[in-house]
Every structure is written in C-alpha cells, then in structure tokens.
C-alpha positions as CSV (number, residue, x, y, z in Angstrom):
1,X,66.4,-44.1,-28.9
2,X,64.4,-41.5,-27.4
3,X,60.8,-41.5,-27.0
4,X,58.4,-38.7,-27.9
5,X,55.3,-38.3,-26.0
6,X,52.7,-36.5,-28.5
7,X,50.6,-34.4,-26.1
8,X,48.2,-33.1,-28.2
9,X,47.5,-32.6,-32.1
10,X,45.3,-30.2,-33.4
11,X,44.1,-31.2,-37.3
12,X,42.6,-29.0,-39.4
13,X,40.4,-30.7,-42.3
14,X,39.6,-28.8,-45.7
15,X,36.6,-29.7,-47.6
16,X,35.5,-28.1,-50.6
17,X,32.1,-27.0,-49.3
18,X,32.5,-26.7,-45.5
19,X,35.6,-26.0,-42.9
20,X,35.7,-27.7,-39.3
21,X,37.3,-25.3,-36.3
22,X,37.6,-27.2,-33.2
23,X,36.7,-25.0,-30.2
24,X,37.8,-25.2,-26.8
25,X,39.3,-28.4,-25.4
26,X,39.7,-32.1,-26.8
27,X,37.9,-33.4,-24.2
28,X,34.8,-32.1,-25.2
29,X,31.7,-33.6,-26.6
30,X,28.9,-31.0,-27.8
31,X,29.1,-30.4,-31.3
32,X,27.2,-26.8,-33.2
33,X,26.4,-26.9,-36.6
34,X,25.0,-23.6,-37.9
35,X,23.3,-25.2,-41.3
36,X,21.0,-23.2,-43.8
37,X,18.1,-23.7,-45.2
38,X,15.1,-22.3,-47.1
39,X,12.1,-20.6,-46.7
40,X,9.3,-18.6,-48.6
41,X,8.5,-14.6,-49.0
42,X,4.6,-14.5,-47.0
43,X,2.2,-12.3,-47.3
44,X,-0.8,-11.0,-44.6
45,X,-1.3,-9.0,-42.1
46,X,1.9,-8.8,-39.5
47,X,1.3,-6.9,-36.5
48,X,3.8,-4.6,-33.6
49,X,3.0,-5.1,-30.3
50,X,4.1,-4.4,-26.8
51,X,4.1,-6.8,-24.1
52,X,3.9,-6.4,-20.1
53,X,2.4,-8.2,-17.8
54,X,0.4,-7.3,-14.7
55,X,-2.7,-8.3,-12.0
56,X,-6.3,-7.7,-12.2
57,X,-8.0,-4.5,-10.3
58,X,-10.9,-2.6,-10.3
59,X,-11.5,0.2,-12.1
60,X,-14.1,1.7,-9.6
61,X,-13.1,1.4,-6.1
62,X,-14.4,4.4,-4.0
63,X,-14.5,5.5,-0.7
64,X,-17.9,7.4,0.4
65,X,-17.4,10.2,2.8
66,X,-20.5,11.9,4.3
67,X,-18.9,15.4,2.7
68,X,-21.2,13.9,-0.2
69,X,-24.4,14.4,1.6
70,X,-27.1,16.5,-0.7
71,X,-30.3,18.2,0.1
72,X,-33.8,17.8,-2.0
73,X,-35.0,20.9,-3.4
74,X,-39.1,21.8,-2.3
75,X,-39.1,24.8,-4.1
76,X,-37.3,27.9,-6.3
77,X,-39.2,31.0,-5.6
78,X,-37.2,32.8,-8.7
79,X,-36.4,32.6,-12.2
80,X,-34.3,34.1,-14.6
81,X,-34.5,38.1,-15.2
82,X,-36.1,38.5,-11.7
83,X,-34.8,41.0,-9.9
84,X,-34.7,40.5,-5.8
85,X,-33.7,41.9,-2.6
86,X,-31.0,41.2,-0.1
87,X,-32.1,38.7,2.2
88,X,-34.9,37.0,-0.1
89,X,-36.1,33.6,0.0
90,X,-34.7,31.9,-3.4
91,X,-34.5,28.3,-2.6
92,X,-36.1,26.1,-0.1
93,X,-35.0,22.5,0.8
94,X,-37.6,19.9,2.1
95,X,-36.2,19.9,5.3
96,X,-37.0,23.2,5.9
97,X,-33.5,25.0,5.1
98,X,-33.8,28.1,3.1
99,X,-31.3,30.0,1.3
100,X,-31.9,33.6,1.1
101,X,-30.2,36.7,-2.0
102,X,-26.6,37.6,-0.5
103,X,-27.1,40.9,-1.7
104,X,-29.9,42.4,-4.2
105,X,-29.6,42.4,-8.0
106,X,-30.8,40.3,-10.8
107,X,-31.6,36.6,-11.1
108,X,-29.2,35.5,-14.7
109,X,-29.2,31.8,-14.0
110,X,-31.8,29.1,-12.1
111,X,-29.6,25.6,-11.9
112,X,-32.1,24.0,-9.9
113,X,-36.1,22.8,-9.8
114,X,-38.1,21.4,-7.4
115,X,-37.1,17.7,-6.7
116,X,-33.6,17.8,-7.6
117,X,-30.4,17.4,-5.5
118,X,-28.2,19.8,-4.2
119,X,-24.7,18.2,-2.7
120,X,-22.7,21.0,-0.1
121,X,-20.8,24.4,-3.0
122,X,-23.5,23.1,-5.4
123,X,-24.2,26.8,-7.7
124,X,-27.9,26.8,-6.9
125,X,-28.1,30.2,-9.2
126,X,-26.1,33.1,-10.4
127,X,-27.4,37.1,-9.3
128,X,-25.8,40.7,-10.7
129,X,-25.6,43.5,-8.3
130,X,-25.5,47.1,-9.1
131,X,-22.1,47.2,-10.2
132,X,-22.3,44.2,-13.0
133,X,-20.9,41.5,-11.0
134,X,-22.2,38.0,-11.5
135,X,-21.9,36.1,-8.4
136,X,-22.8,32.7,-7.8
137,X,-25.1,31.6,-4.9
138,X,-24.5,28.1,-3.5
139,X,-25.9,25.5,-1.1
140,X,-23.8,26.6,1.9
141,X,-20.9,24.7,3.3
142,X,-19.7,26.8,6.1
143,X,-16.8,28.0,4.8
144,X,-17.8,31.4,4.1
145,X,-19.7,31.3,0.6
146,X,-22.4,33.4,0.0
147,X,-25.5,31.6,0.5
148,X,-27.6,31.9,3.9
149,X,-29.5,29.2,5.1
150,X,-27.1,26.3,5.5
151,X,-27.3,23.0,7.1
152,X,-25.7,20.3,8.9
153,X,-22.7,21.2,11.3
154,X,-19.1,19.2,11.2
155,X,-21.6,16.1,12.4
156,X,-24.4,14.4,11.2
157,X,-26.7,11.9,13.1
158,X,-28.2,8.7,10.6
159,X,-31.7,8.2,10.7
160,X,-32.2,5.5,8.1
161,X,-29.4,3.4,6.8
162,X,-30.9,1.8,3.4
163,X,-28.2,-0.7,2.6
164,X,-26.0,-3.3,4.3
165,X,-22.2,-4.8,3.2
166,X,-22.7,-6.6,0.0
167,X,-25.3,-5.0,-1.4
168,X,-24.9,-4.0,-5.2
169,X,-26.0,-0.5,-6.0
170,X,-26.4,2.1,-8.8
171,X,-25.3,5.6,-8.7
172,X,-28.5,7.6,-7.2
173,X,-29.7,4.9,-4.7
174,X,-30.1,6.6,-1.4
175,X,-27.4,4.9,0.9
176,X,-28.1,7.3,4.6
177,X,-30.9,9.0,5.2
178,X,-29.7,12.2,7.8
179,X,-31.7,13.6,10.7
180,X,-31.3,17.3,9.4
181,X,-33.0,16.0,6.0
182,X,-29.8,15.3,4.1
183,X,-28.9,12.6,2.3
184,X,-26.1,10.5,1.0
185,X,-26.4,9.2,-2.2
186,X,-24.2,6.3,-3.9
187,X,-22.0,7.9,-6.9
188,X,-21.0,5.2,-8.8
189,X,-22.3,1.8,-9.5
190,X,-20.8,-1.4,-7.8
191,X,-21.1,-4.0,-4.2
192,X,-20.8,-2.4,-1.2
193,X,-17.5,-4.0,0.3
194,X,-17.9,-2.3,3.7
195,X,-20.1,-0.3,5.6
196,X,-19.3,1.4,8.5
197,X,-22.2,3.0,9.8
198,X,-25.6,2.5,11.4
199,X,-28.8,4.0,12.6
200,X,-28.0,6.4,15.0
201,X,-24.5,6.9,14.7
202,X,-23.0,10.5,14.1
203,X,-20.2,10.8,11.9
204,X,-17.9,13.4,10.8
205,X,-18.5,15.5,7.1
206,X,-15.0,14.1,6.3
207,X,-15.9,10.1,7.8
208,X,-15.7,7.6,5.3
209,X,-19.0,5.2,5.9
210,X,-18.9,3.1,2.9
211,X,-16.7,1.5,0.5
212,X,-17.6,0.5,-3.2
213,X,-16.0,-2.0,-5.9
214,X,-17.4,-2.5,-9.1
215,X,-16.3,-5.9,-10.0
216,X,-17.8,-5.9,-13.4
217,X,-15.7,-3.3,-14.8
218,X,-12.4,-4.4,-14.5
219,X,-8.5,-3.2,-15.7
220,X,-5.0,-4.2,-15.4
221,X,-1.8,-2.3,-15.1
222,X,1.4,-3.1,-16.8
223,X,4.8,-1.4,-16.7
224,X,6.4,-0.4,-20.4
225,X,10.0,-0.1,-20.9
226,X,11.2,3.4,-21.8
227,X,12.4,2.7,-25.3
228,X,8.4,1.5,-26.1
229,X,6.6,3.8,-24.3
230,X,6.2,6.7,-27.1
231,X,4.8,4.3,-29.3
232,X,1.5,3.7,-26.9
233,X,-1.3,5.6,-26.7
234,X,-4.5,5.8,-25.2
235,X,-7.4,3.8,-27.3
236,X,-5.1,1.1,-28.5
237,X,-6.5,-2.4,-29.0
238,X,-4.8,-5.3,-26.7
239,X,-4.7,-8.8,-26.3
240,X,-5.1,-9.8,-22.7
241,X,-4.3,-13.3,-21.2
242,X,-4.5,-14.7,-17.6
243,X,-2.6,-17.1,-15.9
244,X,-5.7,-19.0,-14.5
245,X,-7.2,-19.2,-18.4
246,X,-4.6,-20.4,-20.1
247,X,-7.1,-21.3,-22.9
248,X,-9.2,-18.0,-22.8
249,X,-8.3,-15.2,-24.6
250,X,-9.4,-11.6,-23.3
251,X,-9.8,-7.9,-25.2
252,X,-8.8,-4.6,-24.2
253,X,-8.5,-1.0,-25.0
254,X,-5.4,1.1,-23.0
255,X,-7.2,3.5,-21.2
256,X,-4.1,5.9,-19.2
257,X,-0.6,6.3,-20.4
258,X,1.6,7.3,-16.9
259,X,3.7,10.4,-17.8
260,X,6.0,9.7,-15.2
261,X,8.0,7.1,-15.3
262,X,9.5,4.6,-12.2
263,X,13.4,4.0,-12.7
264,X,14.9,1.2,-11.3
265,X,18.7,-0.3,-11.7
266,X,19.3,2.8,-14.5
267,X,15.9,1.7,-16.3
268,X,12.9,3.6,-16.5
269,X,9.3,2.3,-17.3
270,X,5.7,3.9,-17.7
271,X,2.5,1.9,-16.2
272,X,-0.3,1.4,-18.4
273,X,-4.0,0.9,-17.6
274,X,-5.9,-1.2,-19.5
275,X,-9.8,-1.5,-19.6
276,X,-10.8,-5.0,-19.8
277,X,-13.7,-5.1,-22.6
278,X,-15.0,-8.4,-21.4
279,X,-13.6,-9.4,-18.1
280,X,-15.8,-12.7,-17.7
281,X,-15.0,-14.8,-15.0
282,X,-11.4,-13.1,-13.9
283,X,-11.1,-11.8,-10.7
284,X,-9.1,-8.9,-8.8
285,X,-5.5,-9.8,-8.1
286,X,-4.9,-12.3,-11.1
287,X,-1.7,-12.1,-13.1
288,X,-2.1,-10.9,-16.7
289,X,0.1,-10.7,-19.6
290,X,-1.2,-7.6,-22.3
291,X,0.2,-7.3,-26.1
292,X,-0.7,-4.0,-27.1
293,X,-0.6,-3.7,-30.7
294,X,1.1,-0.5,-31.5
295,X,1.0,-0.7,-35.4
296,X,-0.2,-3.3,-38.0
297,X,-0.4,-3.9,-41.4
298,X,-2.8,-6.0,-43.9
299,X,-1.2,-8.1,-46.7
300,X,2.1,-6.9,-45.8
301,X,5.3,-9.1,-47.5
302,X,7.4,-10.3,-44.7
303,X,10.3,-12.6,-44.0
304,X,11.6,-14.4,-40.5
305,X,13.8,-11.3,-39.0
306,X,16.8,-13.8,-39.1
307,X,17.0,-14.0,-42.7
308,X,17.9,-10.1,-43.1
309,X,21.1,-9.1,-42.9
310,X,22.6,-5.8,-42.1
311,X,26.3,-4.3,-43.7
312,X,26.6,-0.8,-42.6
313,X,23.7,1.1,-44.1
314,X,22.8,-1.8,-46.5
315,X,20.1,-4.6,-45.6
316,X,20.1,-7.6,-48.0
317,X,18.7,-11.5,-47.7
318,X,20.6,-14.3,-49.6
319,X,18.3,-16.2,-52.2
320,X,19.2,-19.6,-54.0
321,X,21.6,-19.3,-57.4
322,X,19.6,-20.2,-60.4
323,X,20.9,-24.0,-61.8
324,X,23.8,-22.3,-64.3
325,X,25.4,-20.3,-62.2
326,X,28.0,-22.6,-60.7
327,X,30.4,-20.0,-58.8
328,X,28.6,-19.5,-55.7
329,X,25.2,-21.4,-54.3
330,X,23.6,-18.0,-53.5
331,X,23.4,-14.5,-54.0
332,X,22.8,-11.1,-51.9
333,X,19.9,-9.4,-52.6
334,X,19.3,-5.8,-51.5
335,X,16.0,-5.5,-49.5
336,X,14.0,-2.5,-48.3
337,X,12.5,-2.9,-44.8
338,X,9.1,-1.8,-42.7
339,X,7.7,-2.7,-39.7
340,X,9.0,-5.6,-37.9
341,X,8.4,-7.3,-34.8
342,X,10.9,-10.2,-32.8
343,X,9.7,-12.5,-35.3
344,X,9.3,-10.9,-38.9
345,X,10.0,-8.2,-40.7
346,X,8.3,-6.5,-43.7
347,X,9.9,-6.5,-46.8
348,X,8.7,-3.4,-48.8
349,X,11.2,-3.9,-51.7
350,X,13.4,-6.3,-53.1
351,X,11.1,-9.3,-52.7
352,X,8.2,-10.9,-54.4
353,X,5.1,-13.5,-52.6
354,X,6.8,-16.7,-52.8
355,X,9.9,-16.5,-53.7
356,X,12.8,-18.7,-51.6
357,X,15.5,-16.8,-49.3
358,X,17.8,-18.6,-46.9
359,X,18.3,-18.6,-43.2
360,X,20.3,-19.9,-41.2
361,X,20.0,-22.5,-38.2
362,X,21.6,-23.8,-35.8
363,X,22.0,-27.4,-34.5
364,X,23.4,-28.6,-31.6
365,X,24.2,-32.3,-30.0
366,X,26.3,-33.9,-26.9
367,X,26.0,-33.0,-23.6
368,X,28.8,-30.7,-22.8
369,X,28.7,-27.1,-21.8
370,X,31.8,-26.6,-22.5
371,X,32.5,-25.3,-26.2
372,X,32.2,-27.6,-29.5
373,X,32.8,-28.2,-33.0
374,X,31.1,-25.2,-35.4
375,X,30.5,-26.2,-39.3
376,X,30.4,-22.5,-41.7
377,X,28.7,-22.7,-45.0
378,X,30.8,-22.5,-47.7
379,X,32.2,-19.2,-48.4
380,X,31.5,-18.5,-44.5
381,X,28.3,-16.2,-43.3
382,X,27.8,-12.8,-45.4
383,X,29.9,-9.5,-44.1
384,X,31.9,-12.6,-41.5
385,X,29.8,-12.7,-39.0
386,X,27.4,-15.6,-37.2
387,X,23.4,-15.7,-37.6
388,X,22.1,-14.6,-34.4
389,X,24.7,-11.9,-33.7
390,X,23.4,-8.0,-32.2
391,X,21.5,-5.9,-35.3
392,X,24.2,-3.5,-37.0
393,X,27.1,-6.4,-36.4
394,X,29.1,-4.4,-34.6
395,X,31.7,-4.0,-36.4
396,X,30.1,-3.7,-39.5
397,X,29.7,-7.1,-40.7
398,X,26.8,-8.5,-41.9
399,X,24.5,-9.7,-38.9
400,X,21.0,-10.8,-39.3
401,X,18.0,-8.1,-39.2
402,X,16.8,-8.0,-35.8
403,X,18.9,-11.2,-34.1
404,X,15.9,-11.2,-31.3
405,X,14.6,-7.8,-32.3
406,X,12.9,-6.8,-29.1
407,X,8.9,-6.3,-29.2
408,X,7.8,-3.1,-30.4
409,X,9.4,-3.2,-33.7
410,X,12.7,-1.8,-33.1
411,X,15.4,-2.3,-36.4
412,X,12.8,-1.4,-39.0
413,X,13.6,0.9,-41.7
C-alpha cells in the first residue's frame, strides 16, 4: 500500500460574520486583526498647521564698519527760501569742516539743525539753480558728490574707544571717537561680541571694528516643503518648542517667507523665519520644532480622518444600523468635508454633535515579521479596500479620508 506524504494543507474557514485568509507561510506566527469600533461626531475648534523644525539664531547680528562714521552739526547758516551763492558757507560741523553752495540758487529744503548727526551721502539740503533743477547737497564722501568741505580720507586714526567686548549697547551710544571729529555710533541695540579696535589705531572706511548680537531678540529658521509653502504667510501665529525644554512651550509670529526655494533629491522647500515672541532662556544654536498654524476654525464638527472614506468623487463614513434593521450592521452615509489636518477632518455636512460613526483598527500579536493571519468585517471594508490605504484608493475603492493625511491639511474638500 502506498504512502502519501501530505505536504501542506491550506483550509479555508467560513463564518457567518468574519472570513480568515492565511497570508504568507505556515510557519508563521504574527497574527493582524483589522477590528472596528466606534466613536463620537466632536465639536471645537480644530486647527491646520505646518511643521518644520530648525536651530535658534539671532535676529540682529551686525558687523560695524567705520564707513558708518557721522559728523555733529555746529551750525546751518540757511533756511528754506534763502537764496545763496556759489561757494557759501551752508553747514558747519564741530570739528571745523564746512560745506559750502555747489552752485548758486535757492535753498527748498534744510534736513539738518545744530546738534544732529550727519553719517558720509547724508542730504544735508536741497538748492534750485537758474534753470529749475533741484539738487541735493550732501555730507561729502569723496566720490564726487556735490558738496565741498569733506572729511576724513580712506583712513581714520581712533582717539577714544568708549566701549570694550561685552558691553551691551543701544543704538546712538558713541562706540569711536575719531581724531578728524567723526564718530561712529552703534546702530542697533545688542552685546558687543568683538571689538577689534583701540586707541590709536587707524583703520580703513570699509574695516569692520565691531561686531553686535542682540540675544534678546531671537528667531529660528525652518525649511517648508513645496506642496505647503503657498499656504504660509508672513504674520502667522506659531507654536515653537525646543529640544532642551521639553516642558516649555514658546510663541511666534513668521516674520520672512523665502521666494526661492532649495531643491534637493527632486524636492524643493522654502525657509521660513520665525520671530520668537518670548525667547526666555533659549539660546543661539538650539534645535526647534515650529507648527505654524495656517488656518483654524472654532466649534468646527470633526471626525478622526480614518473614519472618512473616499469612492471616486463621493466621501461617506459608516454609522451603526438602528436595532430593526437586521440586513447589514451599518450603513454609508454621505459626508461633506472642510479643513482637515493628519488627525481630523471637519465634517460640514452629513453629521450631527454626537452621533456614533465607525472606524476601523488594527491589531496585531506574535513576533514574526513575516506576514500573518488578517480578520475582514463582515461584508469586507466599504469600496474593497483596507483602512489605512493612500486617499483616493487608487483604484477607486473606498479608502479612508486622509490615511496619514500630511500636515497642512491636504484631502479636504
């Protein structure tokens, strides 16, 4: 008699609510049950963001170059309506310098009074000749402007430096005092983080001598992806968080959209500068993460984005059959969506506050990689396809709303 050797069986079981496909080979152990359950309509505010992340840096962070040098003003021998002659004295500086009428005409404009600042192209006043021509007289810079009377060379010689390498300053404080009577002011406020000159020294118009950072007025920088860029604008309010705070929560406001994008591996994003509102005790060079809220909505109606499905043009969720209707344990309801971000989705139509839709979830056990057992409800999943599959289903099955809909809101109506 011969002897059969069974090498494998495959056996299909048939319930009346569920059907068992065994996937893969026999020898494996990880069983995946995609279940149902239930869940209620919400309502509240439900908010679109866009995420990045990034470092802390400083929004001021300056180089001072001697080029910003300005004169005091002792006196304006003109006003406005005067009428002068080539070669008169209009302005004179404290440190002697005068600046004399290029050509005659009349005085229409007087931009400067005794004790105020004049930095090198500064209009000191505006004069018409003969022929109507308004021309503007500045402090001169040697580069062939109109005025007379300039000052300084391509060097300057320091006669008082006023501040030292960690200083903190505001804009206006004196910073070098110059032997011809000039002097270099600090432009904006901030700690001086290097100084590089010192009573005595000459330095070049174009020498940088100082450095400032102001480390109370801070930003950070992410990058957007091109698909969410369009939706961000300047003003926007956003969440900030930093790595070394996990518990601390920080504001912001975007401040610069980039309108030129860096592309890298066929993708392109946008950086985006963000003004921290209350930067606290971060510090320049900390990693950041930003959710910049792009659109929001108060006592929206919205549903988990898994529980919307998608057949061709038609989104629908599946609510619970009343108690006498004994064909089928739910039913399709057509829906009407809004906003949405990758976890809800607003429901502008279709739904009511509290009532119960289903979505699906799935369950998994063992400890093989390998493949597994898979339990469908009964009936299978709406349009034949799994919860979790790609937004639009592919081919045109019913896929939930969203499946992971990516930040930013993408898959609303």
């Amino acid at each position: 008699m011969k002897k059969w050797i069974i090498i494998s069986a495959i056996i299909v079981v048939i319930g009346g609510a569920s059907a068992w496909f065994l996937l893969g080979e026999k020898d494996q152990t990880q069983n995946v049950a995609a279940a149902a359950q239930t869940t209620q309509v919400q309502i509240g505010k439900l908010e679109v963001a866009v995420s990045g992340s990034g470092s802390v840096t400083a929004i001021t962070d300056y180089d001072v170059t001697a080029e910003n040098t300005i004169l005091v003003v002792e006196s304006v021998s003109v006003a406005s309506g005067d009428t002068v002659s080539k070669g008169e004295t209009l302005v004179t500086f404290k440190n002697g310098d005068v600046v004399k009428a290029p050509n005659s005409g009349e005085i229409t404009a007087v931009n400067v009074e005794s004790g105020s600042g004049a930095s090198k192209g500064t209009i000191l006043l505006r004069i018409e000749d003969g022929d109507g021509v308004i021309s503007p007289v500045t402090r001169g810079d040697n580069n062939g402007s109109d005025s007379l009377g300039t000052t300084g060379g391509s060097s300057l010689t320091a006669d008082t430096v006023s501040v030292k390498a960690g200083d903190v300053v505001k804009a206006g404080d004196t910073l070098v005092t110059f032997t011809d009577g000039s002097i270099l002011q600090t432009p904006v406020d901030g700690t001086i983080t290097s100084l590089s000159i010192a009573n005595g020294d000459s330095v070049q118009n174009s020498e940088t001598v100082a450095h400032l950072t102001n480390y109370s007025s801070l930003q950070t920088t992410i990058s957007v992806d091109e698909l969410d860029i369009t939706k961000v604008q300047v003003g926007q309010a956003v969440k900030i968080t930093a790595t070394a705070f996990e518990e601390e929560a920080f504001e912001g406001t975007v401040t610069s959209v980039a309108n030129v994008g860096t592309s890298s591996n066929g993708v392109s994003t946008f950086d985006v500068a963000i003004q921290i509102t209350d930067p606290k005790n971060l510090k320049i060079g900390m990693s950041t993460e930003a959710s910049i809220t792009i659109e929001n909505k108060e006592d929206a109606l919205y549903v988990p984005v898994e529980a919307v499905y998608k057949s061709g043009d038609e989104k629908y969720v599946l609510v619970p059959a009343t108690s006498d209707d004994s064909t089928q344990s739910t039913k399709k309801v057509t829906v009407e969506t809004g906003i949405a971000n990758d976890t809800y989705v607003e429901i502008i139509s279709g739904l009511k506050k509290g009532e119960s839709i289903q979505i699906p979830i799935v369950q998994s056990s063992g400890n093989s990689s390998r493949g597994g057992m898979m339990m469908m409800p009964s009936g299978g999943f709406p349009g034949g396809s799994f919860p979790g599959s790609d937004f639009g289903g592919g081919n045109g099955g019913g896929a939930p709303f969203g499946g992971g809909a990516p930040s930013g809101g993408r898959g609303g109506n």
